[in-house]
Kinemage of the C-alpha trace (Angstrom):
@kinemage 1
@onewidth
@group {chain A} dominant
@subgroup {mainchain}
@vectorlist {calphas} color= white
{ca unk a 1} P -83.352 -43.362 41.104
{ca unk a 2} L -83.648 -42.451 37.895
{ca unk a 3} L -82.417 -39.500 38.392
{ca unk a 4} L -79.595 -40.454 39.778
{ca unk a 5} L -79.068 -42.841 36.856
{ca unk a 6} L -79.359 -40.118 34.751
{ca unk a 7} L -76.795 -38.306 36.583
{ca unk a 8} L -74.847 -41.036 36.513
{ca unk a 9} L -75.384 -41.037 33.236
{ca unk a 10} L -74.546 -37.046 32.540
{ca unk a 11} L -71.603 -38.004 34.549
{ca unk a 12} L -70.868 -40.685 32.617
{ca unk a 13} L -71.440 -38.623 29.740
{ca unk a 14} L -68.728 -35.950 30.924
{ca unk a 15} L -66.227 -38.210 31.934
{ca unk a 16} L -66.236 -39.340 28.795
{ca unk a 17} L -66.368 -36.026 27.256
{ca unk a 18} L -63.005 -35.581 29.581
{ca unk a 19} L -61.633 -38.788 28.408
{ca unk a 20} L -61.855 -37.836 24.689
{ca unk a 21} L -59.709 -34.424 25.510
{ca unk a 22} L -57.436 -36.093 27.162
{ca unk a 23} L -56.691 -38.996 24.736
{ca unk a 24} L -56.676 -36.243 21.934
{ca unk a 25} L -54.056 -34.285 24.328
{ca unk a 26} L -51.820 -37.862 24.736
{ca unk a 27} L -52.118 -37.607 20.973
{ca unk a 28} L -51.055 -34.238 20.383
{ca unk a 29} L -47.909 -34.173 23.219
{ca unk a 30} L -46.146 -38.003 21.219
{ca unk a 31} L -46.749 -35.947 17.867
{ca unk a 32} L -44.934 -33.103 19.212
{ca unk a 33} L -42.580 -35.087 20.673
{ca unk a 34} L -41.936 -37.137 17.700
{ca unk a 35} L -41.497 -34.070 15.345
{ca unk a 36} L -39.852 -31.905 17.743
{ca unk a 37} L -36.022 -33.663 17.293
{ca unk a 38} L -36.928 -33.141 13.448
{ca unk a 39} L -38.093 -29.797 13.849
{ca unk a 40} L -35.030 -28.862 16.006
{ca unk a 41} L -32.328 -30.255 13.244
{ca unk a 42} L -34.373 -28.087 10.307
{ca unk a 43} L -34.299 -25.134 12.268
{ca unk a 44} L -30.566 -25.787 12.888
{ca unk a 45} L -29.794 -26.433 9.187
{ca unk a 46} L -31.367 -23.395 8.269
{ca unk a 47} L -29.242 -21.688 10.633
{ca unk a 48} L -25.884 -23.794 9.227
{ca unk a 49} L -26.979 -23.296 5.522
{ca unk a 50} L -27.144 -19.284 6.032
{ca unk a 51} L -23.703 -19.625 7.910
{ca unk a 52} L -22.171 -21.950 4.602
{ca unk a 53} L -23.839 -18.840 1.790
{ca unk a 54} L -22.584 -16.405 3.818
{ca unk a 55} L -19.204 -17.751 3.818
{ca unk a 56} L -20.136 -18.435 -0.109
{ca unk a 57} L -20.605 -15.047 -0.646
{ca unk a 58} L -18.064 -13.324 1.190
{ca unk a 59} L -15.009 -15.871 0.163
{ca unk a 60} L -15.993 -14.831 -3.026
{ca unk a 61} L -15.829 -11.125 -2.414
{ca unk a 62} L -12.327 -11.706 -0.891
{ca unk a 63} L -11.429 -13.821 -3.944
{ca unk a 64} L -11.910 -10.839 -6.035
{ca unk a 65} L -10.463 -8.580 -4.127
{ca unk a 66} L -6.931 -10.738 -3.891
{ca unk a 67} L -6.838 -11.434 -7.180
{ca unk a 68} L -7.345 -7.793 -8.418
{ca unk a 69} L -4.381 -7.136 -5.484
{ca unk a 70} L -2.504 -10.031 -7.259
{ca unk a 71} L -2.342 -9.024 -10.507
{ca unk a 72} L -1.371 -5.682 -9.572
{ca unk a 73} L 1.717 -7.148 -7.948
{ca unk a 74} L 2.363 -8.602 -10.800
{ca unk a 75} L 3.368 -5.243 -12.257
{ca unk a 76} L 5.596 -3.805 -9.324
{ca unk a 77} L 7.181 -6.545 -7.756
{ca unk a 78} L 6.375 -10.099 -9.637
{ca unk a 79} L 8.916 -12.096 -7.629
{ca unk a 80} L 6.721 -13.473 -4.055
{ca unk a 81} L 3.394 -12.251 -5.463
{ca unk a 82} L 1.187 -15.368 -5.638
{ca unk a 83} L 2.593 -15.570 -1.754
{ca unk a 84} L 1.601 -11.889 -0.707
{ca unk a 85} L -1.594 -12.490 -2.394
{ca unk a 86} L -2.372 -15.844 -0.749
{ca unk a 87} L -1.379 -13.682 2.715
{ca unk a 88} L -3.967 -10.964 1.946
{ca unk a 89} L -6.895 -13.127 1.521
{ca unk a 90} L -5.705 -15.033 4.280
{ca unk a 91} L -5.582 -12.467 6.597
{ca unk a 92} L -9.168 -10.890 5.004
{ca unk a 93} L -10.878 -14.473 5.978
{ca unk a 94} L -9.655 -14.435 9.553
{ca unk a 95} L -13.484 -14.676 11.113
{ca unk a 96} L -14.383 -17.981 8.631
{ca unk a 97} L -11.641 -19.594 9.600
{ca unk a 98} L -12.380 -19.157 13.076
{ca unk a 99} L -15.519 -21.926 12.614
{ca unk a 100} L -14.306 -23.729 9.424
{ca unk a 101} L -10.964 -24.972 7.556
{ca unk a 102} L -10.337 -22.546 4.997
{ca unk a 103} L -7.588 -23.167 1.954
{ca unk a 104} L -6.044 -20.524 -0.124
{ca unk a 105} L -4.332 -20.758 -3.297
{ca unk a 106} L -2.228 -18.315 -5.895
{ca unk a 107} L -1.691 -18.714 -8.974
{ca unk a 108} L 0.350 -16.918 -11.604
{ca unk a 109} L -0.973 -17.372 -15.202
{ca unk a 110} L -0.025 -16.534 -18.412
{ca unk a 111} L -0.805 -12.800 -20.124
{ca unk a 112} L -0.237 -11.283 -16.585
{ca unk a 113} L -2.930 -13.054 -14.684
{ca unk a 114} L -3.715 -13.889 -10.869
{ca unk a 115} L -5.813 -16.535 -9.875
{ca unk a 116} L -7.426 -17.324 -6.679
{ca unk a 117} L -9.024 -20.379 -5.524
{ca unk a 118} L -10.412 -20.407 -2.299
{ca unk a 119} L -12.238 -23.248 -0.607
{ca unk a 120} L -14.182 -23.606 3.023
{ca unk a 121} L -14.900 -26.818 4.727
{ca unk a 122} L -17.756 -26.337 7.600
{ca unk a 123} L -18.734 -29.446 10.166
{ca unk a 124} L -22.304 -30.646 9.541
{ca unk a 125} L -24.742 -32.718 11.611
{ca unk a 126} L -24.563 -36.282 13.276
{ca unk a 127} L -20.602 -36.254 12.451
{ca unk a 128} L -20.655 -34.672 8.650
{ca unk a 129} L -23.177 -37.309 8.069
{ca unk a 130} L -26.089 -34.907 6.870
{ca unk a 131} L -24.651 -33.677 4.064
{ca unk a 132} L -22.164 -36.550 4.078
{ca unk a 133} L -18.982 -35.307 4.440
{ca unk a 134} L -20.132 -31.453 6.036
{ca unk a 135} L -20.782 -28.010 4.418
{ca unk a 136} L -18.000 -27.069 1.392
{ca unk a 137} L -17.913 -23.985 -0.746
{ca unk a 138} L -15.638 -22.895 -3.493
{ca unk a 139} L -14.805 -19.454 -4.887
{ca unk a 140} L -12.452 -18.763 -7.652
{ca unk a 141} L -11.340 -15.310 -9.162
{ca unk a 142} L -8.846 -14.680 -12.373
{ca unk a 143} L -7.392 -10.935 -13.000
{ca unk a 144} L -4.909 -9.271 -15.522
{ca unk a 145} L -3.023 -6.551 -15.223
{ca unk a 146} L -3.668 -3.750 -17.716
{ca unk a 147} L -2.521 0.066 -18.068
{ca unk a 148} L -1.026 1.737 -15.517
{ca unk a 149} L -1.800 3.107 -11.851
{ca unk a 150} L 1.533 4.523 -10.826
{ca unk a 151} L 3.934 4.506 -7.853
{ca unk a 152} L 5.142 7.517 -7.030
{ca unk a 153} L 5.951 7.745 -3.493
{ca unk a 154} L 7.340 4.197 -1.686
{ca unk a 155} L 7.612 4.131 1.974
{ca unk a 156} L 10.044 1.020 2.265
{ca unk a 157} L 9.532 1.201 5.852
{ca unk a 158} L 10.955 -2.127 6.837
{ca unk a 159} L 10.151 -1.279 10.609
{ca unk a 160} L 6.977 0.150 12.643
{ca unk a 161} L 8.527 3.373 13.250
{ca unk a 162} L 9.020 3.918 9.713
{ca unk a 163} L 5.770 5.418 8.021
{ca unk a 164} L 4.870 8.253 5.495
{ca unk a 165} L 3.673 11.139 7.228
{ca unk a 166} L 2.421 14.691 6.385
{ca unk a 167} L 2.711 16.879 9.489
{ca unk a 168} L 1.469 19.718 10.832
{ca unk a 169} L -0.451 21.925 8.013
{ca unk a 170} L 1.553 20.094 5.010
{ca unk a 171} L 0.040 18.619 1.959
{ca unk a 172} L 0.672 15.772 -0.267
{ca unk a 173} L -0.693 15.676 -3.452
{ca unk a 174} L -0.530 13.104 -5.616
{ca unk a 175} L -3.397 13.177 -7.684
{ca unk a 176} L -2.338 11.193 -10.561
{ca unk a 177} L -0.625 8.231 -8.850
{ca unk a 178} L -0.197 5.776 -5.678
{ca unk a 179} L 1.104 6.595 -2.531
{ca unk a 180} L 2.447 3.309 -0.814
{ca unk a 181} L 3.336 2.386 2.847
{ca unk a 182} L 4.688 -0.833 4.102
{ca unk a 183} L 3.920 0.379 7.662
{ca unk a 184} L 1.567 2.759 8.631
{ca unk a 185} L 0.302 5.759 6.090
{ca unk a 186} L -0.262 9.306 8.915
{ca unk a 187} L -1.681 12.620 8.053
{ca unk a 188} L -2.040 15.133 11.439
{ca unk a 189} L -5.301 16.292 11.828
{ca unk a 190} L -4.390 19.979 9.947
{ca unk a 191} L -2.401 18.336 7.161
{ca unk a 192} L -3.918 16.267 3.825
{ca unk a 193} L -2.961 13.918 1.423
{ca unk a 194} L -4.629 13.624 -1.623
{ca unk a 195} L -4.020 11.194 -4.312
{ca unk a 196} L -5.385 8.696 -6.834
{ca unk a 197} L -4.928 6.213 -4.572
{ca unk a 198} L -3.479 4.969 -1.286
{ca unk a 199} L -2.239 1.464 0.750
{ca unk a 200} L -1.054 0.923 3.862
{ca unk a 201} L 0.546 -1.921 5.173
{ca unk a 202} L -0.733 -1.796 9.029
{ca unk a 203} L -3.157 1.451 9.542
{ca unk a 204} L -3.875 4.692 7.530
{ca unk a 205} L -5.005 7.590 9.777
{ca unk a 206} L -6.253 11.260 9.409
{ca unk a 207} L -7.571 13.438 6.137
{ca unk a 208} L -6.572 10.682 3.860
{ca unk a 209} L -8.652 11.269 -0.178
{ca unk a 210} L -9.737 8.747 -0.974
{ca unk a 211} L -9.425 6.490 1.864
{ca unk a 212} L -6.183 4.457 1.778
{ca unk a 213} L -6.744 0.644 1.530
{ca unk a 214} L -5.369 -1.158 4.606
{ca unk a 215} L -3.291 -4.281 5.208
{ca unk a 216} L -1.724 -3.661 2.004
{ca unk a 217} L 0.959 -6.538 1.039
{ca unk a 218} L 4.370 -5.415 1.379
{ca unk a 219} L 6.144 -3.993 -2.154
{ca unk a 220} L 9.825 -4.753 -1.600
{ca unk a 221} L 12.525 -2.713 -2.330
{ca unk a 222} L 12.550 -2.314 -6.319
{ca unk a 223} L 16.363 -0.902 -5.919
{ca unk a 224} L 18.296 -2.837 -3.133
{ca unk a 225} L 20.312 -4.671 -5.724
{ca unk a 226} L 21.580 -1.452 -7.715
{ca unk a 227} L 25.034 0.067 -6.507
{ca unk a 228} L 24.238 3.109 -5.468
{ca unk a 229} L 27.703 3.983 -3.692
{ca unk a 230} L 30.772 5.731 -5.032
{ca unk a 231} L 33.763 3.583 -5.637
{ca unk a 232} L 35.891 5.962 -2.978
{ca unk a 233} L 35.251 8.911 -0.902
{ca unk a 234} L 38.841 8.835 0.357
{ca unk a 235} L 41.424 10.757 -0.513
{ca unk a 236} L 42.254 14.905 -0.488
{ca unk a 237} L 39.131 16.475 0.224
{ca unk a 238} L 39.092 19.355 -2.288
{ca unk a 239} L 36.738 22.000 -1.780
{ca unk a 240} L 34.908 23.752 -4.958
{ca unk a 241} L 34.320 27.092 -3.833
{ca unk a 242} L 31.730 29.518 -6.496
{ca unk a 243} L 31.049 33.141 -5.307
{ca unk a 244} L 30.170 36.055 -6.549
{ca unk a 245} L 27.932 35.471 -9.378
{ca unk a 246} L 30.707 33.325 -10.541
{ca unk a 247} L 28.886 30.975 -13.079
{ca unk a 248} L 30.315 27.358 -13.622
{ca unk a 249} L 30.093 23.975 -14.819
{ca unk a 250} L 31.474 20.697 -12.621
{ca unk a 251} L 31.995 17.835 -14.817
{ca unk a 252} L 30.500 14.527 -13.449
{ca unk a 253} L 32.460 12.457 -10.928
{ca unk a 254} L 33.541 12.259 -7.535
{ca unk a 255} L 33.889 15.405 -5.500
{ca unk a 256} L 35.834 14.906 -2.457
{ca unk a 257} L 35.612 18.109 -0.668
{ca unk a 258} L 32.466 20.405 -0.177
{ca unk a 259} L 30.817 22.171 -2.611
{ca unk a 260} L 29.633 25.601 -1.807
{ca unk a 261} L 27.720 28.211 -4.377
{ca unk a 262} L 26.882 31.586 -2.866
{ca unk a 263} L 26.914 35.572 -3.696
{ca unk a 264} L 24.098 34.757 -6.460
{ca unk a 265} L 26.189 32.488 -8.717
{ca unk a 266} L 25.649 29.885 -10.853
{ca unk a 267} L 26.436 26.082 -11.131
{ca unk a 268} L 25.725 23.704 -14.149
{ca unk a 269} L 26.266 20.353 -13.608
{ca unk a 270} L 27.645 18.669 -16.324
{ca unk a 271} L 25.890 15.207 -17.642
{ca unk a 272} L 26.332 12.199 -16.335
{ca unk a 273} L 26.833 10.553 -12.498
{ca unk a 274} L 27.672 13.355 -9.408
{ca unk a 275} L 29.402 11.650 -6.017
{ca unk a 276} L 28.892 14.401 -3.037
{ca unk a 277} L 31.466 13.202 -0.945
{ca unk a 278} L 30.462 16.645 1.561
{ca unk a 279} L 27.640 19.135 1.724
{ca unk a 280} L 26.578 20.567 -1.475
{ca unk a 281} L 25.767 24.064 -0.103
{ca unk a 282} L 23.477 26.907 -2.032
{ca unk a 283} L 22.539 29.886 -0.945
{ca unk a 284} L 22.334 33.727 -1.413
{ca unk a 285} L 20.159 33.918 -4.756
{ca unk a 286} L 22.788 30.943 -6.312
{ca unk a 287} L 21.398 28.365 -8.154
{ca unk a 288} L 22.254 24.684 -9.034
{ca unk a 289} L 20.969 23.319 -13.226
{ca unk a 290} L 21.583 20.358 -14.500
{ca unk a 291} L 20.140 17.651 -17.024
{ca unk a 292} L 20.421 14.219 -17.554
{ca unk a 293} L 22.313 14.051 -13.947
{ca unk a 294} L 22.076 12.204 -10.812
{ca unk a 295} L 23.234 13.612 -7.263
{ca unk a 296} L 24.213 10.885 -5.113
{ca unk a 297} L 25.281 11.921 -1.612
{ca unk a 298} L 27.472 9.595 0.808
{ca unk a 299} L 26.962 9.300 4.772
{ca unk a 300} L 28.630 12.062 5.276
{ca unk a 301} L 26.916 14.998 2.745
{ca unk a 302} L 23.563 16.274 2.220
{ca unk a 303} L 22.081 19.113 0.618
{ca unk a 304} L 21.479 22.543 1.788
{ca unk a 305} L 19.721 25.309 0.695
{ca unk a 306} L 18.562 28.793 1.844
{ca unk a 307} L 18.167 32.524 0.952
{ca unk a 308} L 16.001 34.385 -1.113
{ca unk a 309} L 16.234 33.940 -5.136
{ca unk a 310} L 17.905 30.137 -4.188
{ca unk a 311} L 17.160 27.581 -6.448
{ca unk a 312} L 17.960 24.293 -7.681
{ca unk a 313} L 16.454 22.054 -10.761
{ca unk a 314} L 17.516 18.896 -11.644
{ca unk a 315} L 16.617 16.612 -14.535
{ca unk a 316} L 17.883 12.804 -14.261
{ca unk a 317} L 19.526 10.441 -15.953
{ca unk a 318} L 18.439 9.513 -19.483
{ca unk a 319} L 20.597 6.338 -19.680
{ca unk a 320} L 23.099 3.947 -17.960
{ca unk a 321} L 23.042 1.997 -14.928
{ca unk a 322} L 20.988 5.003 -12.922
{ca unk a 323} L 18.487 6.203 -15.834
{ca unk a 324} L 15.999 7.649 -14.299
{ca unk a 325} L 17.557 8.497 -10.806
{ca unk a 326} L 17.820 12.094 -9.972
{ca unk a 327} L 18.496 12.277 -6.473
{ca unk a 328} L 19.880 9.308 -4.210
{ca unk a 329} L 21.049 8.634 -0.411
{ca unk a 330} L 23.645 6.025 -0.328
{ca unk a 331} L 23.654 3.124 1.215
{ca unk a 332} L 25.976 4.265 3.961
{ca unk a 333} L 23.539 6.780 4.933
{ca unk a 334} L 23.772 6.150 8.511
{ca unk a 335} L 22.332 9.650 9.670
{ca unk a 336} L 18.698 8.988 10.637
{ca unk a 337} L 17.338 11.978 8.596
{ca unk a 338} L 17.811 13.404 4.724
{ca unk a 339} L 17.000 16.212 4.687
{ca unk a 340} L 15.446 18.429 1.498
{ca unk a 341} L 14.390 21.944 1.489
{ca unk a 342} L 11.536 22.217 -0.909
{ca unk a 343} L 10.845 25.958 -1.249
{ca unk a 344} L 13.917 25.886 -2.926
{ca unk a 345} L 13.610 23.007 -5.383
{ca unk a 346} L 11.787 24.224 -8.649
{ca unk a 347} L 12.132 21.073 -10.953
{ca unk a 348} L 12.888 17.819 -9.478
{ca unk a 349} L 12.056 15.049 -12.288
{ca unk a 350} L 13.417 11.422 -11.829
{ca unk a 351} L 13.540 9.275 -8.836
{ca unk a 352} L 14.327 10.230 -5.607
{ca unk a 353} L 15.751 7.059 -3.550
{ca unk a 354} L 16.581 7.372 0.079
{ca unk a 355} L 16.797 3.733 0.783
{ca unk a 356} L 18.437 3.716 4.635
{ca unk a 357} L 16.989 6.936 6.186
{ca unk a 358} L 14.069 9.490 6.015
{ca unk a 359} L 13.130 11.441 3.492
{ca unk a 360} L 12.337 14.549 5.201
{ca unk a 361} L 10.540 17.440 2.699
{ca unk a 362} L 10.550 20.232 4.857
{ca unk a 363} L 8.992 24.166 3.120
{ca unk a 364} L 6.677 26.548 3.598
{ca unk a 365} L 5.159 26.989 0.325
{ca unk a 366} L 3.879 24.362 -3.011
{ca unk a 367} L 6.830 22.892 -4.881
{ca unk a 368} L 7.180 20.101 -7.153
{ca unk a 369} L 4.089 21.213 -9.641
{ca unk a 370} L 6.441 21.974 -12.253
{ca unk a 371} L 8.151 18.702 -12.657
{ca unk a 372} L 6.719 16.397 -15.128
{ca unk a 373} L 7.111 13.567 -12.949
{ca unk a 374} L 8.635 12.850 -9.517
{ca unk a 375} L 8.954 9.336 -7.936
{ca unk a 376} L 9.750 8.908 -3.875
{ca unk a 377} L 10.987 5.396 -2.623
{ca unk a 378} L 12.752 5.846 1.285
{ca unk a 379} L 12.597 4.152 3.877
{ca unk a 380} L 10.856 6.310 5.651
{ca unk a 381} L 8.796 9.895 3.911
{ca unk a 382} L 7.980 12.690 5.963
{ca unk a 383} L 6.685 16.324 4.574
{ca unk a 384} L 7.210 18.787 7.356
{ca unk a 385} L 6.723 23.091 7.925
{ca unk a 386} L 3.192 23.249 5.818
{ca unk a 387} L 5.034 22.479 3.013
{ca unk a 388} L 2.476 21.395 0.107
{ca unk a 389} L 4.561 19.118 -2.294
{ca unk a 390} L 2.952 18.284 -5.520
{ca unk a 391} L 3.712 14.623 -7.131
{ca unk a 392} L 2.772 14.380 -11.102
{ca unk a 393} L 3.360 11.297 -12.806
{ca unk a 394} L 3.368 12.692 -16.664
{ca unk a 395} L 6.426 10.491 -17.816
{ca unk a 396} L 5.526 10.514 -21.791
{ca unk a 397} L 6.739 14.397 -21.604
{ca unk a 398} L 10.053 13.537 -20.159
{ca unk a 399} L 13.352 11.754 -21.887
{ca unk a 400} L 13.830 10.680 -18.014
{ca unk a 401} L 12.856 6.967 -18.274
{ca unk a 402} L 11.180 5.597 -15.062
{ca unk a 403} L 12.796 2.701 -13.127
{ca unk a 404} L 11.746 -0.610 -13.327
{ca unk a 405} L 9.584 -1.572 -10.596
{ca unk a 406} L 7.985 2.130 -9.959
{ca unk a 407} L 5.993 4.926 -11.960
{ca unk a 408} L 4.355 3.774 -14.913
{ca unk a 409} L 4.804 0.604 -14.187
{ca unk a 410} L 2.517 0.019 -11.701
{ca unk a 411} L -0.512 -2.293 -13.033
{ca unk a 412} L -4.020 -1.429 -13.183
{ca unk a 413} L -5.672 -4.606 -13.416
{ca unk a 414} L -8.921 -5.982 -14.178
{ca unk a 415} L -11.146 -9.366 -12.918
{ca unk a 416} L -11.709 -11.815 -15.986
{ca unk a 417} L -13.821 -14.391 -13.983
C-alpha cells in the first residue's frame, strides 16, 4: 500500500509537474496572442514608414531635377514653363502616385528662378488615425539660370513621325551645344551623334554621347511668329542665267525666275534679304559668296548643288527683322523634304530655319567645321549619305547675332536650395 501511495504520490507528483507546463504554456499562447495584433501593426509601420522616406527621398530627387529643367526653360522659351515643368515632374512621379495623392507646383521667381514644391499624402492605419491624418512628405527645390548651354539644332517635330535622325554611317557633332527633339532623337546603329548634350521628347535610340535625357518638355517654336514669306512670288518669272566664269553680284530682293550659276563662275550676293522664287542652281566649279544675307526659298525653290570645285558660303544677317537668319524654308513649304547638299557648303553661319518640312543634310564627307556657329530649328532634321556635319556654337567671333530663343541663349542653370 504504501507503495502504491507513493506511486500515487510520484503520480501525483508528475501530474503536477504536467500541470505547471501546461499553465505556463496557457500563459505563454494569451501573451502571444495579446502582443501579436501589436506586433503585426509595428511590423506594418515599419514597412509604411520605409514606403513614406522612400517617397521622401525620391520626390526630392525629382524636385531637383524639375527645377534645374525649369529654370533652363526659363532661358529658351519662358512663356508655359512653370506648366512644362510641373508636367515633367509629374510624369517622373508616375509610380508614387500610383499608392498616394501627389501635388505639384511651379513657380517662377525673380532673378531667373524655378521653384518646385512637391507634396505626397500616403493612407495610414485604423483610417489615418495612427499618425492622425496619414503619412505626408514635402520636398521643395529653387534653381537659376546662369551662363549658357546652347541650342543649336531644334527638331520642332510637332508630330511622331517627325524626329532628328543621323542615318546610315553619318555623324553629328555638336560638341559644344544641345541637340533638341520634341519627338524622338534616332541614330542607326553605324551612325553617331556626339554633343554636349542631348533631350528627347519621347525616346532617344542608338550611339547617342552622352546619353540624351528622355521625356524632355517640349521647346516651342522660337520663330512661328516672324514673317518669313516674300510679299509676292507672282509675276514674270525672269531667269538670271551666269556661265562661263562670268562673275556677278545680285542685289537683294525678289527673284522671280530661276537662278542658275555654272561653267565655274561666280555669284556675290549683295547684302541684305534674298526671295528664291525658283531653284537656285550651282554647279560646274561655280560658287555662291555672300555676307550679311539671308536665302529664303518659297514652296516652289530649293537649292542645288553639284560638281567638282562647287561651293557655296554664306554669312547671315547682321541686322533687321531676320538678323541672324542665314538660310530659311518658307512657310509655304509644302514639299515634304528640303533638301541641302553639304559637301558643297563650306561656311554656313546663322540660323538655318526649316519650320514646315525636313531638313535633309545629305554628303559624303565633314562640312560645317569652318563656320563659327551654325543653329538648326526644322521640323523635322535628318543627316543622310555618311555625311559628318559639324555644329560649333562660337558666336563671340561672329557679327551674326543669334536669335532670340536659340544659341547662346540657352540657360545653364544651377539649384539654390
Amino acid at each position: 500500500m504504501a507503495l502504491r501511495r507513493l506511486t500515487r504520490a510520484g503520480n501525483g507528483v508528475r501530474e503536477l509537474k504536467l500541470s505547471g507546463i501546461s499553465a505556463q504554456g496557457g500563459n505563454v499562447a494569451m501573451i502571444f496572442a495579446l502582443t501579436l495584433p501589436v506586433l503585426l501593426v509595428t511590423g506594418l509601420g515599419a514597412v509604411q514608414l520605409n514606403q513614406v522616406l522612400a517617397d521622401r527621398k525620391r520626390t526630392q530627387d525629382v524636385a531637383d531635377s524639375a527645377a534645374l529643367m525649369g529654370a533652363s526653360q526659363l532661358g529658351v522659351t519662358p512663356v508655359g514653363a512653370d506648366q512644362r515643368t510641373q508636367n515633367y515632374a509629374q510624369a517622373q512621379l508616375a509610380d508614387i502616385a500610383a499608392n498616394a495623392t501627389v501635388t505639384v507646383a511651379a513657380t517662377v521667381g525673380q532673378n531667373n528662378t524655378m521653384t518646385v514644391a512637391i507634396d505626397t499624402q500616403r493612407v495610414s492605419f485604423f483610417g489615418n488615425l495612427l499618425p492622425l491624418g496619414g503619412f505626408h512628405t514635402h520636398s521643395t527645390s529653387t534653381a537659376r539660370g546662369v551662363n549658357t548651354v546652347p541650342l543649336c539644332v531644334l527638331g520642332i517635330a510637332p508630330a511622331l513621325s517627325d524626329t532628328v535622325h543621323v542615318t546610315g554611317t553619318s555623324q553629328l557633332q555638336a560638341g559644344q551645344c544641345l541637340v533638341h527633339s520634341n519627338q524622338s532623337l534616332v541614330a542607326d546603329p553605324a551612325a553617331s551623334i556626339l554633343t554636349s548634350a542631348s533631350e528627347a521628347g519621347t525616346v532617344a535610340t542608338g550611339p547617342i554621347t552622352p546619353a540624351a535625357n528622355l521625356l524632355a518638355p517640349v521647346i516651342a517654336d522660337p520663330f512661328a511668329g516672324l514673317n518669313v514669306n516674300p510679299s509676292s512670288c507672282s509675276g514674270t518669272a525672269t531667269p538670271t542665267n551666269i556661265r562661263g566664269g562670268a562673275a556677278q553680284t545680285l542685289a537683294a530682293g525678289i527673284h522671280t525666275g530661276p537662278v542658275s550659276v555654272t561653267g565655274g563662275s561666280k555669284l556675290t550676293l549683295g547684302a541684305g534679304d534674298h526671295y528664291f522664287c525658283q531653284t537656285l542652281t550651282v554647279s560646274g566649279g561655280s560658287t555662291v559668296t555672300g555676307t550679311d544675307v539671308d536665302v529664303i526659298f518659297d514652296s516652289a525653290a530649293g537649292m542645288s548643288l553639284s560638281g567638282s570645285g562647287t561651293a557655296v558660303n554664306l554669312s547671315g544677317r547682321q541686322s533687321g527683322p531676320l538678323a541672324g537668319f542665314v538660310i530659311i524654308a518658307d512657310r509655304n513649304y509644302t514639299t515634304p523634304t528640303f533638301s541641302l547638299q553639304s559637301d558643297f557648303i563650306t561656311g554656313l553661319t546663322g540660323t538655318v530655319y526649316v519650320p514646315t518640312a525636313t531638313l535633309a543634310v545629305q554628303g559624303t564627307a565633314k562640312s560645317g567645321a569652318t563656320s563659327p556657329w551654325t543653329v538648326i530649328a526644322a521640323k523635322g532634321f535628318t543627316v543622310n549619305g555618311g555625311a559628318q556635319l559639324v555644329i560649333n556654337a562660337n558666336y563671340s567671333i561672329s557679327p551674326v547675332p543669334v536669335p532670340t530663343g536659340v544659341g547662346n541663349q540657352r540657360q545653364n542653370v544651377q539649384l539654390m536650395q
